[in-house]
N, C-alpha and C positions, 0 to 999 in steps of 0.2 A: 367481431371479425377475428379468424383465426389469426394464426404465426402465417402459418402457409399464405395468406392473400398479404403480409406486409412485402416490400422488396428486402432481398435477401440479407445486403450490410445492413439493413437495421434491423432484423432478426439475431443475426451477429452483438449490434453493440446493446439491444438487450438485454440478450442472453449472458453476456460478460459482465455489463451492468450488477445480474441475478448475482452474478458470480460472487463479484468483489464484496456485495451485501453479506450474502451468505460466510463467505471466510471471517470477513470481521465478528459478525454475530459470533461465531466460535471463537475468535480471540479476546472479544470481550468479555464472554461468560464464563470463557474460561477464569481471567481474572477475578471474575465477581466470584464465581463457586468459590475456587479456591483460595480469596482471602479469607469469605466468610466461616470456610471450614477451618482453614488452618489456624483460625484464631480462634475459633471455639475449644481446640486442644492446645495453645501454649505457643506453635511455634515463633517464632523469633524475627525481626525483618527481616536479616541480613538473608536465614533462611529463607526466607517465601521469594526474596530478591532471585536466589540461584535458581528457585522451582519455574519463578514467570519468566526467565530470560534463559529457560531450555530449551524452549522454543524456537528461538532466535538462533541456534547453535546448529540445528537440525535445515532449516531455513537456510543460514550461509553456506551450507555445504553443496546446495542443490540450485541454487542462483544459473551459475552456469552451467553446469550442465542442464539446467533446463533450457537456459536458450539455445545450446545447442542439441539439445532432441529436439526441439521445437524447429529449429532451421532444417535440421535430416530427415525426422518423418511427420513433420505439420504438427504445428501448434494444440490443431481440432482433437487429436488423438491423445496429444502431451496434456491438453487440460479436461476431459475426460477423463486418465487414468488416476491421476492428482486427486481430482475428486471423490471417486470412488475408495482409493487407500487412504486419506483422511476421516473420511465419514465408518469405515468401518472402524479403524482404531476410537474413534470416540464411542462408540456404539459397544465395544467389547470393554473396553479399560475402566476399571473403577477407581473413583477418585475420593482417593484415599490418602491423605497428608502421613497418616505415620509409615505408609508402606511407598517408601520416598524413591528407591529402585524400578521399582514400577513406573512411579508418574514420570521419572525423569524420563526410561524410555521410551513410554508414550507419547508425551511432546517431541521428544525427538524423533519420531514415527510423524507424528502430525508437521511438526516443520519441514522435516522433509519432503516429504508430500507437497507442503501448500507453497514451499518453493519454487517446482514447475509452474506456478501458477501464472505469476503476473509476466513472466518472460513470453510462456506461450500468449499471452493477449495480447499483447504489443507485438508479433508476429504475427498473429491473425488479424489484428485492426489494418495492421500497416497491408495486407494482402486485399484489404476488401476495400478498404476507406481511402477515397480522393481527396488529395491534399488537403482541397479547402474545406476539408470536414472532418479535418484531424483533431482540432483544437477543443471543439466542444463531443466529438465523440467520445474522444480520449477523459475527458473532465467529467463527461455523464458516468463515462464505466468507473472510473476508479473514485468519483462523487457515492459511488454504491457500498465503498469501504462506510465511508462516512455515516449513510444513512442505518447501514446495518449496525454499527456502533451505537449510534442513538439509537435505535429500538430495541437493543440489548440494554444498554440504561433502562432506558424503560421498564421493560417488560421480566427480564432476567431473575432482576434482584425479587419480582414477586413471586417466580418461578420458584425461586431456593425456600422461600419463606414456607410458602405454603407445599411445596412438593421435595424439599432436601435438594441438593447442589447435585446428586446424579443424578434427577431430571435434565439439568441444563445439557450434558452431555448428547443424552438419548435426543433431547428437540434439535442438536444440532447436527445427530445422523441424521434423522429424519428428514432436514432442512438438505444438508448434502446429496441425499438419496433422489429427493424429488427434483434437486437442480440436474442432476446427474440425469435424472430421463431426460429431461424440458433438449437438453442439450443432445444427446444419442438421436433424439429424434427429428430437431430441426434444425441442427447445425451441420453445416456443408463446408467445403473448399470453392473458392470460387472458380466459377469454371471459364474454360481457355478463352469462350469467347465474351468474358462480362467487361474486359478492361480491353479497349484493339490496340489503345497508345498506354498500353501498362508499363514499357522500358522507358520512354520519357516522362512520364507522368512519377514514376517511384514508386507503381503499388500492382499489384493484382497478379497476371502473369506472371511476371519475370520476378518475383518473391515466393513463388510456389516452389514447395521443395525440388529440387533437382537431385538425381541420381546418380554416378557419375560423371560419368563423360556424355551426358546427355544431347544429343543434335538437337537445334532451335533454329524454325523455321525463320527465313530475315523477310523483310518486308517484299524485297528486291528478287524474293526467288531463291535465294541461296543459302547457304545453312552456317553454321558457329557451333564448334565447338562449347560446353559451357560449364565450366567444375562449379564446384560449390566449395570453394577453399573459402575459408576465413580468414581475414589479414588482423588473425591475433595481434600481432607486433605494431601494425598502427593504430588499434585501437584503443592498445596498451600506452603507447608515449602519445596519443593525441591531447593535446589542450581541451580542447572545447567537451572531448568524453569526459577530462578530468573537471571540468565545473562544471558539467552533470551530477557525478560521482559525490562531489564535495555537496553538492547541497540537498543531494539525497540521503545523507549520511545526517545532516543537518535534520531536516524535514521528519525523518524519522525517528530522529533522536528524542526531538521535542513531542511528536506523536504517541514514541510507544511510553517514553516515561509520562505524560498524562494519562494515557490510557490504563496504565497498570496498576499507577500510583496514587491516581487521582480518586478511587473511591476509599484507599488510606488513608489521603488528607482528608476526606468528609469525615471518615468514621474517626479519628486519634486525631486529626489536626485541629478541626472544628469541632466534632465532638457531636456528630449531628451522622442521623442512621440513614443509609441510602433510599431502607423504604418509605421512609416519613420526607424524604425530596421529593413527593411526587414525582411530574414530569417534567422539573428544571434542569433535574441532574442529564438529562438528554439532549442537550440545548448547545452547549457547544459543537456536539457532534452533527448537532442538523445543521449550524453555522457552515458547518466542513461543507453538507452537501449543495446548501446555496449554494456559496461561494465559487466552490468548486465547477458548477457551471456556469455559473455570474463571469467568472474568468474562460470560460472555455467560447460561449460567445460573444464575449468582448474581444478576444484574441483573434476569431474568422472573422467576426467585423471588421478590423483594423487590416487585417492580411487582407481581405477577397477587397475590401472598397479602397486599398492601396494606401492611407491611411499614413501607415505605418510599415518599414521592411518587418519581414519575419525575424532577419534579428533584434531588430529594436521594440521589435511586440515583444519578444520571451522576454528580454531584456530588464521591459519598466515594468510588465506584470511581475518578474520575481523581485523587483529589487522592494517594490511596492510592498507586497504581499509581506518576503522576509524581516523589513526592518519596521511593519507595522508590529509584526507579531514578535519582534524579541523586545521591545517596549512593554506590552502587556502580559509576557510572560514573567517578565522582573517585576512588574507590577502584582502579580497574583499572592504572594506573601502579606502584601500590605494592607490586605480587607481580611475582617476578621470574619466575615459573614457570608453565608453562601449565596445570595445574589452577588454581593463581588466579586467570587471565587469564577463561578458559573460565568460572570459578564467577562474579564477578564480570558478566565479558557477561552471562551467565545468568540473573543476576539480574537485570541494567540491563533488558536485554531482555524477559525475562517480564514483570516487573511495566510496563514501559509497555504492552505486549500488555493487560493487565490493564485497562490504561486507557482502553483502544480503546470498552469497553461505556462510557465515560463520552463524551468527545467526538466518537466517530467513529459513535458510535450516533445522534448529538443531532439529525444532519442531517432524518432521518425525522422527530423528535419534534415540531419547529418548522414544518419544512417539507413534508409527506410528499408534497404537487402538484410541489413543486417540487426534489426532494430528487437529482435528480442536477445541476442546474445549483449549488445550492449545493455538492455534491461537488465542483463543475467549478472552483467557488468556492477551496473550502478546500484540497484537490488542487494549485490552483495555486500555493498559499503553500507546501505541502508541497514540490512539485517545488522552488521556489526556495531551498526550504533545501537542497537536493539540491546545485543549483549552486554555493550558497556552502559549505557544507560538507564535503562532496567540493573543492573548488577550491583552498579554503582551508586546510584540512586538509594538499596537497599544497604548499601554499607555508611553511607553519607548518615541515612537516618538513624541507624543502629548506634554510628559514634555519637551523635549529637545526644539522642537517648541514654546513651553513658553520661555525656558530660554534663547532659541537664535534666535527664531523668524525666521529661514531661515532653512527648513529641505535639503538645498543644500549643508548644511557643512560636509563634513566627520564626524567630532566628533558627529553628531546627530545620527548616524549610527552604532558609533563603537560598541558600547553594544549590540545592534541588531546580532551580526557577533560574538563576544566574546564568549555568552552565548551557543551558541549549539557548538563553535568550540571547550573551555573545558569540555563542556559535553562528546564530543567524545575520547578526553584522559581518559577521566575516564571509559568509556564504556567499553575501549577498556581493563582495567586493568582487569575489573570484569570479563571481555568473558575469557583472558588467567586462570586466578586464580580458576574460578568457572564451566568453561564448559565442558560437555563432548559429545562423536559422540555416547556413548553406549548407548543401549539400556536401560532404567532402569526403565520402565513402559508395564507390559506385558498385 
C-alpha cells in the first residue's frame, strides 16, 4: 500500500519519524568518522571535544528562528529546506581533521541547518495531530532519533573500516537526498476543512500560518480579525515553559555527551574496538526507541481512559524516567566491561527516552499555536547543553589524562557520568514543582 492510500497525519508522523532517524544517523557518524580519523593523526581530546560540539553552536543559533519561520511560512517548507542544506554540505565537505577551519565551518553549516528541524515538527505535528494522539505520535517521531543512532552503531563503524570515514558522509547525503523527496512529494498542510473544531480542539486550522491581518471565517457567520503576533514576553517569564526548558537541557546533556563520547570510552576507557562489539554497542540506543514509545502510549492511555490528568501523566512519566536514569548513569563507571557499560547506557538512556512523553510532549499541551517557537525555545537550552557538555566533557578527560596519564582508569571517568546524572534529580524536582498539561497559551 502506497503513502497516498494511508490517511494523511500519519503520513505526516512518518515522514518526520524518516526525519528524526535520518539527522541522528548524521550525528552519530559523524562522531564515529571523526574520532576514528582524528585519532589515527594524534589529535588531542580536549581538541576532538571543540570539533564534536561545533555542531551544537551552529544548532543554537537557528533554534528560534526556526520556530519562528516555521510559524510564518509552515513548518512543511522550513523542514524541506533544512534538509536539503544539510545533505549538501555533507556531500561537498571533506573530512579532514588537520584542515580544522574547514570542519569547524561545516558543522556549523550542518547545525544550522538541522536547527530548523525539530521546531518545524512540532508545528507541523501540533497542525495535523488530535490531542489524544499527541503523546505517542510525538514519541514515534522523535523515537526515530534513537533508532537512527542505533543503526549508525551498527552499521557506521563498518562503513569507516572497510570504505574510510568519507564514506560515512557521502551515505548520509544520500540518506538526506532521498528523505528530501519521500517528503516534497507526500507531505501536505492540512487542509481548511480536515479539522471543523480545530480553535477548541488546539490543532489544525487555527495553527495554519496566518498572514497578516488575516479575516477568519467564525462559526456564527462573522468574521475576526487575526494577527500572528507571538507573546515572546510570556513565554519568556512562564514557569511551566521554564521546566520544559530546564529538562531539555538536562535530557540532552546526558544524550549528546554518551553519544559523542561513548565510543571513547569503548575505545581508551575499556580498551575494546567498536568493530569487534558487534551489535551490543547499538543497544542502548534501540533501549531509546522502545522506550520512547513504551512512554508515548502509556501517556494516551492514561489521558484518553482519564486515568490520569494530563498534568499528572507528563508529571510521573518524567519524574520516573529522569531519576531512573541519573542512578544508572553514576553507575556506568563502575563496571569495567562492556556488557555493564552497554546495560547501564541502556538503561540511563531508555528511561530518559521514557521521559520524553513527559516534558518534550508538554510543548503542545501549554502551547499548541505556539508549539514550535517554544520548541525553538527549549531546543535552545537543549543545544546549549550540547556545547557544554560535549566541550566539557573533553576538557574533564584531557585534565584527568594529565593527572593520571591512563584515560582507562574509572576515576577519569567518574565526572563524566556524575554531572548529567545529578543534573537529572534536579530536573526532575523542577518538572514536578513547575509543570503543567493546561493550556495557558491561546
Amino acid at each position: 500500500m502506497g503513502l497516498k492510500k494511508i490517511p494523511s497525519r500519519y503520513v505526516i508522523v512518518i515522514l518526520t519519524f524518516l526525519c528524526t532517524c535520518v539527522c541522528y544517523i548524521e550525528r552519530v557518524g559523524f562522531s564515529i568518522a571523526y574520532t576514528i580519523a582524528a585519532d589515527a593523526v594524534g589529535v588531542n581530546q580536549s581538541s576532538k571535544g571543540t570539533i564534536l560540539s561545533t555542531f551544537y553552536y551552529g544548532y543554537a543559533c537557528s533554534q528560534v528562528p526556526g520556530g519562528w519561520a516555521a510559524q510564518k511560512i509552515g513548518g512543511r517548507r522550513v523542514l524541506l529546506l533544512s534538509f536539503v542544506l544539510w545533505s549538501m554540505t555533507c556531500a561537498l565537505v571533506p573530512l579532514d581533521p588537520n584542515r580544522v577551519a574547514l570542519l569547524v565551518l561545516a558543522r556549523l553549516l550542518v547545525g544550522v541547518a538541522q536547527g530548523f528541524i525539530f521546531p518545524s515538527i512540532h508545528t507541523v505535528l501540533a497542525q495535523w495531530v488530535p490531542p489524544h494522539e499527541r503523546s505517542r505520535s510525538v514519541s514515534l517521531t522523535t523515537s526515530g532519533m534513537y533508532l537512527g543512532a542505533a543503526m549508525g552503531m551498527l552499521f557506521l563503524p563498518s562503513l569507516v573500516k572497510f570504505r574510510g570515514p568519507q564514506s560515512v558522509f557521502l551515505a548520509e547525503a544520500g540518506l538526506g537526498a532521498m528523505w528530501s523527496f519521500l517528503w516534497f512529494r507526500y507531505a501536505s498542510d492540512p487542509p481548511r476543512s480536515e479539522h471543523p473544531k480545530a480553535s477548541a480542539a488546539g490543532f489544525g486550522e487555527s495553527l495554519l500560518p496566518v498572514k497578516g491581518n488575516q479575516r477568519i471565517n467564525m462559526e456564527n457567520g462573522g468574521h475576526s480579525s487575526k494577527t500572528s503576533k507571538i507573546p515572546w514576553k510570556r513565554i519568556v517569564i512562564s514557569l511551566p515553559v521554564w521546566a520544559i526548558v530546564v529538562n531539555n537541557f538536562t535530557f540532552h546533556y546526558a544524550l549528546y555527551v554518551l553519544m559523542n563520547w561513548l565510543p571513547t570510552y569503548f575505545e581508551l576507557g575499556l580498551q575494546l574496538s567498536l568493530q569487534e562489539m558487534g551489535s551490543s554497542k547499538m543497544m542502548p540506543y534501540l533501549n531509546m526507541f522502545i522506550f520512547s514509545n513504551i512512554g508515548g502510549v502509556v501517556a494516551d492511555h492514561l489521558v484518553t481512559r482519564r486515568i490520569l490528568s494530563v498534568t499528572a501523566t507528563r508529571k510521573v512519566l518524567n519524574t520516573i524516567g529522569f531519576i531512573v536514569a541519573s542512578f544508572a548513569l553514576m553507575a556506568i563507571p563502575l563496571f569495567r566491561s562492556s556488557s555493564g557499560v552497554v546495560f547501564c547506557s541502556s538503561v540511563a538512556l531508555g528511561f530518559l527516552a521514557l521521559g520524553r512523553a513527559g516534558f518534550a510532549v508538554n510543548h503542545m499541551d501549554i502551547a499548541p499555536r505556539y508549539a514550535g517557537i517554544v520548541m525553538g525555545v527549549s531546543n535552545t537550552a537543549g543545544t546549549l547543553a550540547g556545547i557544554i557538555g560535549v566541550d566539557l566533557t573533553g576538557k574533564l578527560l584531557e585534565a584527568a589524562k594529565t593527572a593520571n596519564s591512563d584515560l582507562s582508569d574509572a576515576d577519569s571517568w567518574r565526572l563524566v557520568f556524575l554531572i548529567p546524572g545529578l543534573l537529572c534529580i534536579f530536573s526532575s524536582i523542577i518538572f514536578l514543582l513547575f509543570s503543567t498539561g493546561e493550556r495557558i497559551f491561546d
